[in-house]
Each structure stands twice: as structure tokens, then as C-alpha cells.
N, C-alpha and C positions, 0 to 999 in steps of 0.2 A: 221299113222296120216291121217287125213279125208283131201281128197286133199281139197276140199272147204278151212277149216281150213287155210291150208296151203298159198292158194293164196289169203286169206287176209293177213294172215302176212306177206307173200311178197307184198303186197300192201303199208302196214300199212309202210314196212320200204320203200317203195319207197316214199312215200307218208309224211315222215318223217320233214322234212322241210314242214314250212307253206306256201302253195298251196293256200291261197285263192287269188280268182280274186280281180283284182282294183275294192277296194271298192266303189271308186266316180263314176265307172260307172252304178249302177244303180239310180245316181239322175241326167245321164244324157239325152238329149231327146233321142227318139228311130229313126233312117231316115230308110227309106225301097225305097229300087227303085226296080222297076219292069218293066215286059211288059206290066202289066193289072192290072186292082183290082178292087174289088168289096168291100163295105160297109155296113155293116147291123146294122141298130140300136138295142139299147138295146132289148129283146125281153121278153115278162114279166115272160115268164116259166121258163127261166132259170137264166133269170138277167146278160149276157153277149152280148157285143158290139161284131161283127164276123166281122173281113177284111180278103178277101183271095187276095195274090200277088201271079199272074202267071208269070213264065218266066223269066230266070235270074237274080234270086230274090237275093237284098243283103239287107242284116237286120244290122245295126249298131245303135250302142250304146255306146260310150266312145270306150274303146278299143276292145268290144265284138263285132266280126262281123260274120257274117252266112252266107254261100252262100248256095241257094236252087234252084230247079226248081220251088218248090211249099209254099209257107211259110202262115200257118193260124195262125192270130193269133185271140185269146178272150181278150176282156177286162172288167174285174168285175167289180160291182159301185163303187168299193172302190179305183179303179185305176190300179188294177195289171194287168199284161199281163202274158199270156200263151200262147208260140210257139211255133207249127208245122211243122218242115221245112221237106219236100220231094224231092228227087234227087236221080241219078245214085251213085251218093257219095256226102252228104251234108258235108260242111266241118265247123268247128266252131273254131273259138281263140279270146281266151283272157288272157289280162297279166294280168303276175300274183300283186299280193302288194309286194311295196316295193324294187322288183327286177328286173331286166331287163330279165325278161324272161317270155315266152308265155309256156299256155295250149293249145294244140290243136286238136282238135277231126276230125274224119271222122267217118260216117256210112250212110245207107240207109234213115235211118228219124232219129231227133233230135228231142228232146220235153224240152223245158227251162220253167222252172216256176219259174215267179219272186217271187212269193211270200215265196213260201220254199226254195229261191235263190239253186235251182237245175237242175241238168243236166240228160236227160239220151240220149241214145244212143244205135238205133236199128238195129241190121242187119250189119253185114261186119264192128265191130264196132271196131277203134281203138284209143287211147285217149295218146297222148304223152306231157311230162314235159321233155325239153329239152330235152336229148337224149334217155332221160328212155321212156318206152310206155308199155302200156298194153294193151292186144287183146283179142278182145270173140264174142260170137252175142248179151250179151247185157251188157253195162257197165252204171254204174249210179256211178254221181258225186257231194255230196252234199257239196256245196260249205262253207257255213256256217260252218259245221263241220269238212270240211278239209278229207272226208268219200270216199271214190271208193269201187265201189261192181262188179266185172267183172263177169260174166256168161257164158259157153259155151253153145253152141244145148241142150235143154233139149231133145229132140225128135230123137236125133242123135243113130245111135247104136255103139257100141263100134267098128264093125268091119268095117265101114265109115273110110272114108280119117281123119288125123289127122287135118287136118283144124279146126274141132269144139272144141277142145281142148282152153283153155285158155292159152295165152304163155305173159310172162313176160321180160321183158331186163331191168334190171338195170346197170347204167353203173357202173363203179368202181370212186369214187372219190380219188380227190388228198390227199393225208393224208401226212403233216408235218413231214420233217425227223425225227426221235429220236434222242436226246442226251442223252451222256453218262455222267456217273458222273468220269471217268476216262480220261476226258478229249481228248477224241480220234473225 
């Protein structure tokens, strides 16, 4: 079996319960604190608003919060945001609907687009749902769809550290005792 294959259906069953984020966090406003930032109006070539926040950048939105060194974001005329966050390790969570539990990502840069409500995640990339997580250098998470696509080093050679390898941990759930019909 084609390992690709494979670690999407390990995905798919980890991924099995609906994973989308709190939907009312994106009719929430967006806060950003920073060290710095810069503003640029709309620009007619490409029709995008450009704020960059330098320096202990935290990006929040309901429950979605980002921590970066660097966080760019665009904003199209129609209102949508798209964000760049850069750091040693940028870290991202958000809860999930309906349950008390958090998605939470680490990697080197994050890219969030609101508008295809998606996630990806570059470099040192790992993305954990409660104790389960999955690990690559590039993992994308389409939220909408409830979707994870993990990726190892395309560029890696096989006889490289196991590092670029994709690894998976699903925990074991609690499963219901059986009963018998014999009464035991």
C-alpha cells in the first residue's frame, strides 16, 4: 500500500469526529498586539490592504489565537483576511464546535486563510486534537471540510535522519464494556 495512502487514512480515522473550529469565531473582531506595525492601503494592482505586526505578535479572534514573531496580514475588498505568521515556532489554537477541546498547531510559518476557512503549516510542523497529533514539514488543515493532508521533506533522501518521516499518535479511546446475553 502507497504509504501516502496510508497516512491519510490514518488521518481520516483520527480525524473521525468533527474537528471544525468554533464557528462564531470568524464573525468575531480580529485584536493583534505587537511591538510595531505598519499599514498600507489598499493598492490598485493587487486590491489588498497589507498590515505587518513585528515583535511578540499575538493575533486573536474568538477562540483562534497565534503567537508569532512576524504576522502579515492582507485584506481583500470584500473583507477577508489572510495570515502570515513567522517565528522560531509560531503556535496557533482554536476550539474546537461544540466540545471542549482545542486544535493546536506549532510550525515555523502559518498561513490562515479566511476565506477557504484554512490552515497550513510550514517547517517543524505539528498539529494536535487533544492527545492525538500529527507531524511532517507541511501539514494543511481544511477546516470546512474537516480535511488534514500531512507531508514529509519532499527533498529528504531516504538515508537522512528519520525526522522527515510523517508520524502519527492516535490515542486509544474509551470503548463501553460489552454485555452479554448470558447474563454474566
Amino acid at each position: 500500500m502507497n504509504v501516502f495512502f496510508f497516512v491519510l487514512l490514518i488521518i481520516g480515522t483520527l480525524c473521525s469526529e468533527h474537528v471544525l473550529a468554533e464557528r462564531a469565531d470568524r464573525n468575531k473582531p480580529i485584536q493583534i498586539e505587537s511591538d510595531s506595525a505598519t499599514v498600507e492601503d489598499y493598492k490598485r494592482k493587487d486590491n489588498f490592504r497589507i498590515s505587518t505586526f513585528i515583535g511578540n505578535v499575538i493575533y486573536t479572534q474568538g477562540t483562534r489565537i497565534m503567537r508569532a514573531d512576524k504576522v502579515i496580514i492582507k485584506e481583500d475588498l470584500k473583507g477577508f483576511h489572510y495570515a502570515t505568521a513567522y517565528g522560531d515556532l509560531v503556535s496557533y489554537r482554536e476550539k474546537r464546535d461544540s466540545v471542549d477541546e482545542y486544535i493546536e498547531g506549532w510550525s515555523q510559518r502559518v498561513e490562515y486563510d479566511e476565506k477557504a476557512d484554512k490552515i497550513e503549516l510550514f517547517g517543524k510542523a505539528l498539529l494536535k486534537r487533544g492527545e492525538d497529533e500529527v507531524r511532517g514539514d507541511y501539514i494543511s488543515y481544511d477546516i470546512m471540510r474537516d480535511f488534514f493532508e500531512v507531508i514529509s521533506g519532499k527533498e529528504k533522501k531516504a538515508q537522512e535522519k528519520s525526522d522527515s518521516r510523517v508520524r502519527v499518535i492516535i490515542q486509544p479511546k474509551t470503548k463501553s464494556p460489552k454485555t452479554t446475553d448470558d447474563g454474566e
